[in-house]
C-alpha positions, 0 to 999 in steps of 0.5 A: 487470470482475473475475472473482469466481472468480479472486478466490475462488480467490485468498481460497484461496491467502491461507488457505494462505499461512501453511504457506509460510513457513520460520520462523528457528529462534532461541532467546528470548534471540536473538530479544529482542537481534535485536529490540533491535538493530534499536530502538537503530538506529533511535532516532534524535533524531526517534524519540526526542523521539518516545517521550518526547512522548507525554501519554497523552492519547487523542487517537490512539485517536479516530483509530483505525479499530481502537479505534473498532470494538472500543473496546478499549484494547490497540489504542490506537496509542500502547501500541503503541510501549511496548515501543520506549519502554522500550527507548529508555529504558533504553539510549538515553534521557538518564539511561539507567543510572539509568531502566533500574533502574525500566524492565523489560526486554522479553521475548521474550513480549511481542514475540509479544504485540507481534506482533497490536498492530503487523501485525493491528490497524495498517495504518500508515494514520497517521490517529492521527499527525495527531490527535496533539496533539504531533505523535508520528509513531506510523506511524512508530514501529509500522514501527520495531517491525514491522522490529524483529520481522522481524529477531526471527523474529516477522513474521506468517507469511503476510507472512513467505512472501510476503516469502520468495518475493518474496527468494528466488525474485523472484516474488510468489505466484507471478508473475514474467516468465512470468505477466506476458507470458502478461497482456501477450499477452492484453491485446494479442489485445484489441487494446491496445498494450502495449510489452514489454522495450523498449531505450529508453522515456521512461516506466517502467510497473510492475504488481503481482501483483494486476493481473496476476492479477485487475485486468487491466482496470486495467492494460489501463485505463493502457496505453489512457491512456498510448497515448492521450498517445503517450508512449513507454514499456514494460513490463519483464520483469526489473523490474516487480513493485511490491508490496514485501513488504520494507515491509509485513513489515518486512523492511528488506533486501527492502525496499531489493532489490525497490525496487532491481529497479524502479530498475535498469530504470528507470536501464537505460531511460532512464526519465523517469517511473515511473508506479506501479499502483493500489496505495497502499503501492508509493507510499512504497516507492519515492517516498519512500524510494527511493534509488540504491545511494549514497543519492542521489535517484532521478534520475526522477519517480515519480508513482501513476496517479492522480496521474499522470491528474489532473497531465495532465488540469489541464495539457490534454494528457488531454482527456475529453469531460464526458459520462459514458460508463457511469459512475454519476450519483453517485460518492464516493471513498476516499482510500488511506491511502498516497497521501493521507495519506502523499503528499499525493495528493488534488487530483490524483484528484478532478480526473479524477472532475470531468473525467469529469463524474460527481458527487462526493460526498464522505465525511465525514471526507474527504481526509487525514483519511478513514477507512482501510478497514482492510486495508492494510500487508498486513493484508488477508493476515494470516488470523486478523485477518479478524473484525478487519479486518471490523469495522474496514470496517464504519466505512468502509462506514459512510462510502460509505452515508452519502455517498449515492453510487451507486458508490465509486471507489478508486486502491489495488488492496489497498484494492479487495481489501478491499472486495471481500472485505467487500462479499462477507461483507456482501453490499453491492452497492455498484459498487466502481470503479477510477479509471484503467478509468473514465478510459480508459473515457471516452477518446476515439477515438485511432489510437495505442490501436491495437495493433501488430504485433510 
């Protein structure tokens, strides 16, 4: 159970996030050509046939969360990629000299402009990308900008201080090594095993800031299931941190360092398997566009605790008896936009509901094509898109009442931040639940829970 003051007092720590940040000190001119430079990197024959598709159809904006509740036509997700398609046009595209005679250049203004279009009113959530009937890969263009941005100086400044600490000091509001076996110590005086800095482990855990700092139940929850199967895994100390504040601010060095902190100990281990915290955009950060230092593929598995708990139970080494213990009669689930839309996570997660003997009922859309709840890549920090942000959760909660659900179930702690935060302005009591604590909720009795001494 979450501890709602902690949660306000982390609402605080967001609002003051802003005065943190060091922003680089570049004139215009600098700003537009850093900005340009990332773009013509970028461009490449994918993006270009990209840029060049689009029909102005409209389609996208029926997808999108952000259209949808304001019906304004700034957020229409193609516009959104204006300013990559002018810069493609002119310096990139066939015909480039001649385009760029009737092309504008960009500016530095409409960079700031820009700014609102791809960080507050787009969380990359890529519903827009599968309404698109040519196919354009929208996400991936707004990602481009928001890299194209961060190199320009431009990243809202409450990404940009957290993305600066996370560089700097390899903290995360302000945890690091220290906070971490303050929460391993608490969760073991419960009398949870939670294996710390061990040498060899065929199993690599990670966290998060959130789940250190608010969601202890989630960890506790995922340290059950794992004893329960007798894995042989552990936490590390030097690596454990998988927010990256690399992707969502667009920062595209720290991207690659924080995932590579997570990499090395899991190389350093032995590791088999990295299992990733409820947390939707650690998924592709480290899934799909991890690497090793040489471009190879990682040479483990990475699965989300939600795939993970769903791949176990269909083979029959997670057993739960269907009797659900505490749980509500009726349940509906959010599909995080991270983990179904982008990684094809869907089955695996409404396996475990079915084997907890709960009800599902699903929302309408569901699945790949549910809507986002409006605060992922990083929205949920940016301060001034609240009202925004708030009015997209409105289609959401829309969703869940409709559903006729007692409770909604979630795998994302970025998404359940959200919730909270709308179901408090709102005051919807609606339960907002965690997969994995439902899970380890309902395991049966075993000795391996059982913690030892150390």
């Amino acid at each position: 159970m979450i501890d709602m003051n902690v949660f306000r007092q982390f609402q605080q720590a967001i609002g003051q996030l802003g005065q943190l940040a060091q922003p680089t000190a570049l004139s215009d001119e600098e700003r537009v050509e850093r900005a340009k430079a990332v773009m013509r990197r970028k461009i490449d024959r994918t993006l270009a046939m990209d840029l060049e598709s689009c029909v102005h159809c409209g389609y996208c904006s029926e997808a999108c969360h952000f259209y949808q509740s304001t019906q304004d036509p700034a957020y229409t997700p193609s516009r959104k990629l204006d300013l990559l398609r002018r810069v493609h046009a002119r310096e990139t595209a066939a015909f480039a000299p001649l385009r760029r005679l009737v092309t504008p250049d960009i500016t530095a203004e409409e960079l700031r402009q820009w700014q609102e279009l791809v960080y507050d009113s787009c969380t990359e959530c890529g519903r827009c990308s599968m309404a698109c009937p040519m196919g354009i890969n929208i996400a991936r263009g707004v990602n481009v900008m928001r890299e194209a941005l961060s190199e320009a100086g431009l990243a809202p400044l409450e990404l940009m201080a957290v993305a600066q600490e996370q560089q700097g000091r390899g903290t995360v509001f302000g945890v690091g090594p220290a906070e971490l076996q303050r929460t391993v110590g608490a969760l073991r005086a419960q009398g949870i095993a939670i294996p710390l800095d061990e040498p060899q482990a065929d199993v690599l855990l990670v966290s998060t800031v959130i789940d250190v700092l608010l969601f202890q139940d989630a960890l506790a929850a995922t340290a059950k299931v794992l004893n329960h199967l007798g894995l042989k895994w552990t936490l590390r100390s030097a690596g454990f941190e998988a927010a990256n504040f690399g992707l969502l601010s667009g920062n595209e060095a720290l991207q690659q360092e924080a995932s590579q902190r997570l990499i090395e100990q899991a190389l350093a281990i032995g590791a088999r398997t990295v299992i990733l915290p409820e947390c939707g955009h650690a998924y592709p950060a480290l899934r799909w566009e991890g690497r090793l230092p040489d471009g190879r593929p990682l040479p483990f598995e990475v699965l989300a605790i939600s795939e993970f708990l769903g791949r176990e139970i269909a083979a029959g080494r997670l057993q739960l008896p269907a009797a659900a213990n505490g749980a509500p009669a009726a349940v509906t689930y959010h599909d995080a936009c991270k983990l179904a839309r982008h990684g094809g996570v869907i089955a695996q997660p409404r396996t475990a509901l079915r084997a907890l003997g709960i009800e599902l009922r699903e929302m309408n859309p569901t699945a790949e094509l549910n809507w986002c709840c409006g605060g992922g890549a990083g929205a949920f920090l940016i301060n001034r898109a609240e009202s925004l942000r708030h009015r997209a959760w409105e289609i959401k909660r829309e969703q869940i009442d409709t559903s006729g659900a007692d409770a909604v179930v979630l795998s994302c702690a970025s998404c359940r931040l959200n919730f909270l935060a709308g179901a408090q302005a709102d005051g919807w009591n609606t339960p907002i639940l965690s997969l994995v604590e439902l899970v380890a909720r309902q395991l049966p009795p075993s000795p391996s829970g059982v913690a030892t001494p150390d």
